[in-house]
PDB file of N, CA, C and O in Angstrom, chain B, residues numbered from 101:
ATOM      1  N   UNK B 101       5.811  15.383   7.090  1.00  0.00           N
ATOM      2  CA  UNK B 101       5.823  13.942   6.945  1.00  0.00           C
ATOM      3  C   UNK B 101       4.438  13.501   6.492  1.00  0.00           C
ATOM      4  O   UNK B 101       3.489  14.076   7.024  1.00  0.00           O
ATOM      5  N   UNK B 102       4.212  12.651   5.669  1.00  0.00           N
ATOM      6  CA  UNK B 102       3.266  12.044   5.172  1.00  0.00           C
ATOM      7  C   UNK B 102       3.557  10.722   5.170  1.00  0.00           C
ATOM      8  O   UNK B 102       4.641  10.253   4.824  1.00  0.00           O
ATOM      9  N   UNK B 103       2.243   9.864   5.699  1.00  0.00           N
ATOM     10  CA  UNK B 103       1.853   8.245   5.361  1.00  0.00           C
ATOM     11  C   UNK B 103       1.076   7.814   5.207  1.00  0.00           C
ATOM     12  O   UNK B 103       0.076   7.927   5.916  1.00  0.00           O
ATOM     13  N   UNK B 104       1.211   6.829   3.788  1.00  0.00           N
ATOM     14  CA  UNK B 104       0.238   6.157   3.360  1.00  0.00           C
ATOM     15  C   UNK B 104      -0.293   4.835   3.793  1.00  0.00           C
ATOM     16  O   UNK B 104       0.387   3.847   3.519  1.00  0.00           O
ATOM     17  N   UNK B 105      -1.285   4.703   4.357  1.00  0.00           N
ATOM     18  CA  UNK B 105      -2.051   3.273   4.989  1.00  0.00           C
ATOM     19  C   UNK B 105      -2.795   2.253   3.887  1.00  0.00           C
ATOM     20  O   UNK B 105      -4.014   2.102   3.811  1.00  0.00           O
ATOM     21  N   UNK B 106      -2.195   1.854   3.385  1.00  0.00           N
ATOM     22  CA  UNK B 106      -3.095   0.590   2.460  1.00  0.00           C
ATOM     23  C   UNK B 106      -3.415  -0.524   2.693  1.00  0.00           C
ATOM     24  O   UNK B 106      -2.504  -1.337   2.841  1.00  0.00           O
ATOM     25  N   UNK B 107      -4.679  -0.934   2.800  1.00  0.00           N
ATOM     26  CA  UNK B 107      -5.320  -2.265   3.342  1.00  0.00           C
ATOM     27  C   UNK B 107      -5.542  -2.573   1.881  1.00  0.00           C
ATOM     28  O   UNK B 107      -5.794  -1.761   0.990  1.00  0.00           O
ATOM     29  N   UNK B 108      -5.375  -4.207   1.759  1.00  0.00           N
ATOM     30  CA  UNK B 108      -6.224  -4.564   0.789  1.00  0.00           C
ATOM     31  C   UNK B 108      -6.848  -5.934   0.657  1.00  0.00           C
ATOM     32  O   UNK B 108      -6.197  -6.967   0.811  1.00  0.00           O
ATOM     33  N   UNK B 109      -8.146  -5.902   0.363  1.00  0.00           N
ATOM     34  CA  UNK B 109      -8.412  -7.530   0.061  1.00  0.00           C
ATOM     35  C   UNK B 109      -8.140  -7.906  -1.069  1.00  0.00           C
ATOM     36  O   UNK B 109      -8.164  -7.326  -2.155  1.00  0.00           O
ATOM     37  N   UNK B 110      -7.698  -9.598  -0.566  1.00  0.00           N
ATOM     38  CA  UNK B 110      -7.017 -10.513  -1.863  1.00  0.00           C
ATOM     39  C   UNK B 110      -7.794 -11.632  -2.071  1.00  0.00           C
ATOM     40  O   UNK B 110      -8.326 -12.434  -1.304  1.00  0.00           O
ATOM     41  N   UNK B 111      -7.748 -11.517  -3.285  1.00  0.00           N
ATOM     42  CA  UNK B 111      -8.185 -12.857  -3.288  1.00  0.00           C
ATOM     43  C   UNK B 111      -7.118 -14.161  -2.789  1.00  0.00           C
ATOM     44  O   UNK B 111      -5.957 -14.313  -3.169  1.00  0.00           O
ATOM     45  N   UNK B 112      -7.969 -15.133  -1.719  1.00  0.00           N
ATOM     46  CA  UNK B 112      -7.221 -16.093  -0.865  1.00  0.00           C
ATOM     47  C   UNK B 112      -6.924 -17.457  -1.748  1.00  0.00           C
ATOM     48  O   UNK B 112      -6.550 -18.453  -1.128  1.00  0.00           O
ATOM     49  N   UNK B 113      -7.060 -17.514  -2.979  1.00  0.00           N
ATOM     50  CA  UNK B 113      -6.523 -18.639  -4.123  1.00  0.00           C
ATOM     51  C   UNK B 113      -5.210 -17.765  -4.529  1.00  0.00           C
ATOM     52  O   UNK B 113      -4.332 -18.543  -4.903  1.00  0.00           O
ATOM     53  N   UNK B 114      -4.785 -16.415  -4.579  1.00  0.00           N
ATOM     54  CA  UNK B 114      -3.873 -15.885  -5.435  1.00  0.00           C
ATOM     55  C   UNK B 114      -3.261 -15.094  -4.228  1.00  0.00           C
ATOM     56  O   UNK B 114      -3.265 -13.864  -4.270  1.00  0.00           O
ATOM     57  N   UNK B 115      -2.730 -15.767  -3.145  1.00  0.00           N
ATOM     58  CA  UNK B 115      -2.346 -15.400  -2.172  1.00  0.00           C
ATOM     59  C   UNK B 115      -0.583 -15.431  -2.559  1.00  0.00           C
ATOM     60  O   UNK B 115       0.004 -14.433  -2.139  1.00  0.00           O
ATOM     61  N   UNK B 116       0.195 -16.336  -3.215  1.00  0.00           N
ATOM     62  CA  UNK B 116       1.438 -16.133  -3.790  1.00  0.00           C
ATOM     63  C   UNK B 116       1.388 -14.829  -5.039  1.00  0.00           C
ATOM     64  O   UNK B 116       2.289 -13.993  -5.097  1.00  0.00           O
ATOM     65  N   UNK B 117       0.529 -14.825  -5.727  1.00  0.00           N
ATOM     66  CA  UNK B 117       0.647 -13.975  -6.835  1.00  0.00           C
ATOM     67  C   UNK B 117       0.863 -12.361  -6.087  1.00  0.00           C
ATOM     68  O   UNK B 117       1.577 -11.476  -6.557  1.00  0.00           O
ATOM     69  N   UNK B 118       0.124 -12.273  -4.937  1.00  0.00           N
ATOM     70  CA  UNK B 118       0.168 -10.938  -3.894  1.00  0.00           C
ATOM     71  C   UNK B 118       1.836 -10.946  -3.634  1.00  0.00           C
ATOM     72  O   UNK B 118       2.476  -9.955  -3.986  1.00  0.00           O
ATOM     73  N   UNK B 119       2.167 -11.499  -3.331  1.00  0.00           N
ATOM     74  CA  UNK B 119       3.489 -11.722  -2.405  1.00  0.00           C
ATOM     75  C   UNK B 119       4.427 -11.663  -3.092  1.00  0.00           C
ATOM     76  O   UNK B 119       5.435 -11.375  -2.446  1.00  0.00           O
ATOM     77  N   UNK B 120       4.609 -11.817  -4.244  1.00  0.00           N
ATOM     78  CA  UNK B 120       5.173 -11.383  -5.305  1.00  0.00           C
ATOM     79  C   UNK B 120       4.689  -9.835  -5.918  1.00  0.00           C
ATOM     80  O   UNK B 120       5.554  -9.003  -6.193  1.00  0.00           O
ATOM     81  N   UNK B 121       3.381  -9.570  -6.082  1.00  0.00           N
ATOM     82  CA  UNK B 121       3.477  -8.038  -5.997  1.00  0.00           C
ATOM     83  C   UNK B 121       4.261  -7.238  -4.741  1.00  0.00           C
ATOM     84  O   UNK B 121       5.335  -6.640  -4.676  1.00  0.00           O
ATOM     85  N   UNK B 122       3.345  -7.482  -3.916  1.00  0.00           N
ATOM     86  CA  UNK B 122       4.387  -6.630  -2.328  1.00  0.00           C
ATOM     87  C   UNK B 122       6.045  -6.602  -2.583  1.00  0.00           C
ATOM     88  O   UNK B 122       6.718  -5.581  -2.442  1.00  0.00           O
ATOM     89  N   UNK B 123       6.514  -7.739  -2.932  1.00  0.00           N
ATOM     90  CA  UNK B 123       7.925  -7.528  -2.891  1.00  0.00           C
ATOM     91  C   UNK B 123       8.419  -6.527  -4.097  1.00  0.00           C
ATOM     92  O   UNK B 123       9.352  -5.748  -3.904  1.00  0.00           O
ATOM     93  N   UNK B 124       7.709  -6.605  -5.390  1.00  0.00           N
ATOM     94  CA  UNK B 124       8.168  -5.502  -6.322  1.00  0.00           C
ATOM     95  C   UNK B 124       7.046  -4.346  -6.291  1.00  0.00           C
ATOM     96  O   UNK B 124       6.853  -3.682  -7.309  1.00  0.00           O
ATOM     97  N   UNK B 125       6.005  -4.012  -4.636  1.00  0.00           N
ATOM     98  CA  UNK B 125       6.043  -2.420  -4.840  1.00  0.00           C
ATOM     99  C   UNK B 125       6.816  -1.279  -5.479  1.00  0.00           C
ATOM    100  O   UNK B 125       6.720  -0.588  -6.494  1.00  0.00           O
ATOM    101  N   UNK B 126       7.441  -1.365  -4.672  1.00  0.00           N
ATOM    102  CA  UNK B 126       8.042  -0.074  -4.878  1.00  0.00           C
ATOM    103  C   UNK B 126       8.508   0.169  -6.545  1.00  0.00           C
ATOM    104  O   UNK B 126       8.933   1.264  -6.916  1.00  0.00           O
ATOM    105  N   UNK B 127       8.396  -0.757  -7.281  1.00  0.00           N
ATOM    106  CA  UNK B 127       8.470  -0.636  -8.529  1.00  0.00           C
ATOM    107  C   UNK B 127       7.109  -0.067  -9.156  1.00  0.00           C
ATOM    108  O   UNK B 127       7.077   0.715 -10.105  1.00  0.00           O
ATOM    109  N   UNK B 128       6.151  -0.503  -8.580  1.00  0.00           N
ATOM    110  CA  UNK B 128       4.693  -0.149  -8.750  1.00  0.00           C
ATOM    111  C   UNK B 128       4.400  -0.652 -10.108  1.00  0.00           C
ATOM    112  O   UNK B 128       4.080  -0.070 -11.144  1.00  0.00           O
ATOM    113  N   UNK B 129       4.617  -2.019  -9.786  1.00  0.00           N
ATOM    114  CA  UNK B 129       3.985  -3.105 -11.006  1.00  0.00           C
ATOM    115  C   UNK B 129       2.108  -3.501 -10.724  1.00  0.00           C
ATOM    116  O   UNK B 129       1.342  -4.374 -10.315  1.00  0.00           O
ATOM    117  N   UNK B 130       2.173  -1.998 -11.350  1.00  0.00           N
ATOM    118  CA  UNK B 130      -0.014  -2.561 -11.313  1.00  0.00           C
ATOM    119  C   UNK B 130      -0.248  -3.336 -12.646  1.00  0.00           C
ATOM    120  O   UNK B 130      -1.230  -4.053 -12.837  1.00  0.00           O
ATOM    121  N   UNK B 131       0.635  -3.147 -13.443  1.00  0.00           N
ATOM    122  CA  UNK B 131       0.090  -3.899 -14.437  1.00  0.00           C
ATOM    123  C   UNK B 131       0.091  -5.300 -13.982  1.00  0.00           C
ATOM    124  O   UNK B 131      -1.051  -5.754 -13.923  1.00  0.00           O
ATOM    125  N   UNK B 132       1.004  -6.109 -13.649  1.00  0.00           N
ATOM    126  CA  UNK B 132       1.243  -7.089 -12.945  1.00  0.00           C
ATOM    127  C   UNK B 132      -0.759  -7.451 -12.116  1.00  0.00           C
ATOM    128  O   UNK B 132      -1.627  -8.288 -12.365  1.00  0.00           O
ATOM    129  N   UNK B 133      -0.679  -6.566 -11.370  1.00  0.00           N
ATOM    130  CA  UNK B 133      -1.558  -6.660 -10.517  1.00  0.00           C
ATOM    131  C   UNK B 133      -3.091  -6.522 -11.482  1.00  0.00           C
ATOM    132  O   UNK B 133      -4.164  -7.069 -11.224  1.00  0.00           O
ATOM    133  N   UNK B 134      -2.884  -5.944 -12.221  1.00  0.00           N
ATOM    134  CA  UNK B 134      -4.494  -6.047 -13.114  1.00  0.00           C
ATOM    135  C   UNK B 134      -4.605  -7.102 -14.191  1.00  0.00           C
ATOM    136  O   UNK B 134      -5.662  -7.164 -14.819  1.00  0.00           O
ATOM    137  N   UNK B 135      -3.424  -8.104 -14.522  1.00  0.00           N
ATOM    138  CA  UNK B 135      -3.387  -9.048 -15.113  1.00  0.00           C
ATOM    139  C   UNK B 135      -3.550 -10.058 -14.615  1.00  0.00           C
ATOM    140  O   UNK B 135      -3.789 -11.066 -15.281  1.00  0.00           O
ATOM    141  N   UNK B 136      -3.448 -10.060 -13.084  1.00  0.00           N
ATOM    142  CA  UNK B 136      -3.538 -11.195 -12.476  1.00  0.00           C
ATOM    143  C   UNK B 136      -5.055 -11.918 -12.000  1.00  0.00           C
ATOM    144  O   UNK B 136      -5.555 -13.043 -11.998  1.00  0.00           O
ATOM    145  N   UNK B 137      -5.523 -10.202 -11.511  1.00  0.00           N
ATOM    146  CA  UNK B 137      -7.010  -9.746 -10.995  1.00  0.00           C
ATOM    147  C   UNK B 137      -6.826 -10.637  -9.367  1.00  0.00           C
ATOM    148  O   UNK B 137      -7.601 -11.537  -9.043  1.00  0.00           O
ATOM    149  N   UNK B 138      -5.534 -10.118  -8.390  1.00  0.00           N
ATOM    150  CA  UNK B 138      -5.638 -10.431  -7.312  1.00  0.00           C
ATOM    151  C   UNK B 138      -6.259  -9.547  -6.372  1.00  0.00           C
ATOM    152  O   UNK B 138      -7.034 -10.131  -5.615  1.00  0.00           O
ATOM    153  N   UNK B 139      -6.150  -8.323  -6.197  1.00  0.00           N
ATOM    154  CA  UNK B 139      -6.355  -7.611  -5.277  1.00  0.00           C
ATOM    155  C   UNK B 139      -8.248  -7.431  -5.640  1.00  0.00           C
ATOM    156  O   UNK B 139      -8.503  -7.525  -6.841  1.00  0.00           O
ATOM    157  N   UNK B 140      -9.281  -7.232  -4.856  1.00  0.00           N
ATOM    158  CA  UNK B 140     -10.269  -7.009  -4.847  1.00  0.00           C
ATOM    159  C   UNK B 140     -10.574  -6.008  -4.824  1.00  0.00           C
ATOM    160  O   UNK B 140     -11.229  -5.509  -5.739  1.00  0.00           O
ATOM    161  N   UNK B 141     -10.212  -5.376  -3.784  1.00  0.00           N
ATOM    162  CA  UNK B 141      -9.987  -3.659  -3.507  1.00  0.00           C
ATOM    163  C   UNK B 141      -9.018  -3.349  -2.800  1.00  0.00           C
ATOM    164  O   UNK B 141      -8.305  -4.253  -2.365  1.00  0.00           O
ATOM    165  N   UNK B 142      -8.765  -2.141  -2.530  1.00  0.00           N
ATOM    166  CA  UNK B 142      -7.500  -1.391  -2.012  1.00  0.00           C
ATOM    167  C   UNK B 142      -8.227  -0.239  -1.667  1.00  0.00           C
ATOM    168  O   UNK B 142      -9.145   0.232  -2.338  1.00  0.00           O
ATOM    169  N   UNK B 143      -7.641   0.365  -0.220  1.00  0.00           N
ATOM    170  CA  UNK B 143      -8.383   1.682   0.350  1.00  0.00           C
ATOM    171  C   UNK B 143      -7.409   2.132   1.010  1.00  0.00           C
ATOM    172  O   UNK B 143      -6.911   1.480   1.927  1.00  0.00           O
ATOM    173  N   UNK B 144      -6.901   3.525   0.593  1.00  0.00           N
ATOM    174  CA  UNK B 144      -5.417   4.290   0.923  1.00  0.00           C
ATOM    175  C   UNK B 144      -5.940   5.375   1.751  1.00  0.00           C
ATOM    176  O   UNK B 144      -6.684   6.257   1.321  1.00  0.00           O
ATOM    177  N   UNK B 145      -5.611   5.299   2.706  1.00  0.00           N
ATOM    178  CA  UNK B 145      -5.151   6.670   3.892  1.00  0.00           C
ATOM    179  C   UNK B 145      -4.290   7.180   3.777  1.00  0.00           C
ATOM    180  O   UNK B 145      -3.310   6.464   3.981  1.00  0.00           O
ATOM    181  N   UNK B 146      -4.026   8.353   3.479  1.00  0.00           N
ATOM    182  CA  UNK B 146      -3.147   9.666   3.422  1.00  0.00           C
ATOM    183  C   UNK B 146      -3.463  10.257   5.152  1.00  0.00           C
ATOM    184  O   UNK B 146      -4.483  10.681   5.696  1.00  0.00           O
ATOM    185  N   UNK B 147      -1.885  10.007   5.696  1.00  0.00           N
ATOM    186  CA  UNK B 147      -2.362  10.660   7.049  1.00  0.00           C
ATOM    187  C   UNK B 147      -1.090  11.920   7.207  1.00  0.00           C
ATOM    188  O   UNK B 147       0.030  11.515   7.519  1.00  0.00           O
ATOM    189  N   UNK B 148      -1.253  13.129   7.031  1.00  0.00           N
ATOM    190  CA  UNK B 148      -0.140  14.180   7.136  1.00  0.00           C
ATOM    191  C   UNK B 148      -0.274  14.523   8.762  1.00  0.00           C
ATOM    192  O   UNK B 148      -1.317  14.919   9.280  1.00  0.00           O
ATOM    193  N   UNK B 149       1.279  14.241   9.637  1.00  0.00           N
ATOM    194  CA  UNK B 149       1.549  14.625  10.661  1.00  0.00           C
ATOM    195  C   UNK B 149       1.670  16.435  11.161  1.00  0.00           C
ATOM    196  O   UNK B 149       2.453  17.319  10.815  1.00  0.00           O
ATOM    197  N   UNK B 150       0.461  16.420  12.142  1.00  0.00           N
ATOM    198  CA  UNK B 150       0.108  17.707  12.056  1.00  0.00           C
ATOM    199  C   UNK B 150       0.576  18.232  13.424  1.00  0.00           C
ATOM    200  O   UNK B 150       0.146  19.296  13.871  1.00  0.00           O
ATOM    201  N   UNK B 151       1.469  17.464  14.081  1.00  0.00           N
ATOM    202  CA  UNK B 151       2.235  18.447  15.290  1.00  0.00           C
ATOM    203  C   UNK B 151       3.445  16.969  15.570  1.00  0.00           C
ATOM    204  O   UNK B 151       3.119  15.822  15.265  1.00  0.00           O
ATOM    205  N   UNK B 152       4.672  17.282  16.123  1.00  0.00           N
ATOM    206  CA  UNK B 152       5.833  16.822  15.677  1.00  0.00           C
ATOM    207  C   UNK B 152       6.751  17.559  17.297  1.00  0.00           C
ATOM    208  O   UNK B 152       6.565  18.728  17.636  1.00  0.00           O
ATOM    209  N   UNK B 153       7.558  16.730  17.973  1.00  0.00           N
ATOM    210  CA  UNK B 153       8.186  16.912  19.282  1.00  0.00           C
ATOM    211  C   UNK B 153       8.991  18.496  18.328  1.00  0.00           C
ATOM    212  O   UNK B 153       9.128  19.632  18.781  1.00  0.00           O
ATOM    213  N   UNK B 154       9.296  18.089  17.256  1.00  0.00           N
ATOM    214  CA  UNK B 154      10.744  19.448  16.603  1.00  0.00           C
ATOM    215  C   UNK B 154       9.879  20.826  16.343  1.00  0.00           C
ATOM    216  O   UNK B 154      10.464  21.871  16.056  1.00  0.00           O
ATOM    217  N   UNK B 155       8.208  20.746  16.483  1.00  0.00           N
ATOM    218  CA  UNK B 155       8.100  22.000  16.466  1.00  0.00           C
ATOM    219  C   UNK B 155       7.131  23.024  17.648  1.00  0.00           C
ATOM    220  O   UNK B 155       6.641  24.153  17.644  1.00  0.00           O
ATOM    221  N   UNK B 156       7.240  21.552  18.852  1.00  0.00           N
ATOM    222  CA  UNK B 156       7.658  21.890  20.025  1.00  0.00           C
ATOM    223  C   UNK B 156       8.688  22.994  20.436  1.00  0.00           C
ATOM    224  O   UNK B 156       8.447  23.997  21.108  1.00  0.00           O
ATOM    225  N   UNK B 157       9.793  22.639  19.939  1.00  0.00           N
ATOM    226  CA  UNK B 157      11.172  23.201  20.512  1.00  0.00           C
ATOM    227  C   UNK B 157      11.185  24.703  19.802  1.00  0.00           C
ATOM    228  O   UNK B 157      11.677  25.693  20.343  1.00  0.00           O
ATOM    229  N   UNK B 158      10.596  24.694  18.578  1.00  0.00           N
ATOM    230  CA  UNK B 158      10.416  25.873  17.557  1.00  0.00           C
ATOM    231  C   UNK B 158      10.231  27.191  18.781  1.00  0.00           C
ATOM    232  O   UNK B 158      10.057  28.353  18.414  1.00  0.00           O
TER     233      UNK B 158
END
């Protein structure tokens, strides 16, 4: 299992323009997002689960 943690600062005038990205993630409209110039930065954690109750039982 793997998860990704993304924080990001927005700019707080283009706080609808965000909210409209978030909802079409999963499409992964960055272009959207670099035309707009909302997000300031973004900082992603990759966290891989390294012990799990199922391999306990193993």
């Amino acid at each position: 299992m793997l998860t990704c943690i993304i924080k990001y600062d927005i700019d707080p005038t283009k706080h609808d323009d965000f909210q409209q990205y978030a909802r079409n993630w999963l499409q992964a409209n960055y272009a959207f997002a670099q035309d707009r110039k909302f997000i300031l930065r973004e900082d992603r954690r990759w966290l891989k689960l390294s012990y799990s109750q199922q391999d306990a039982r193993a």
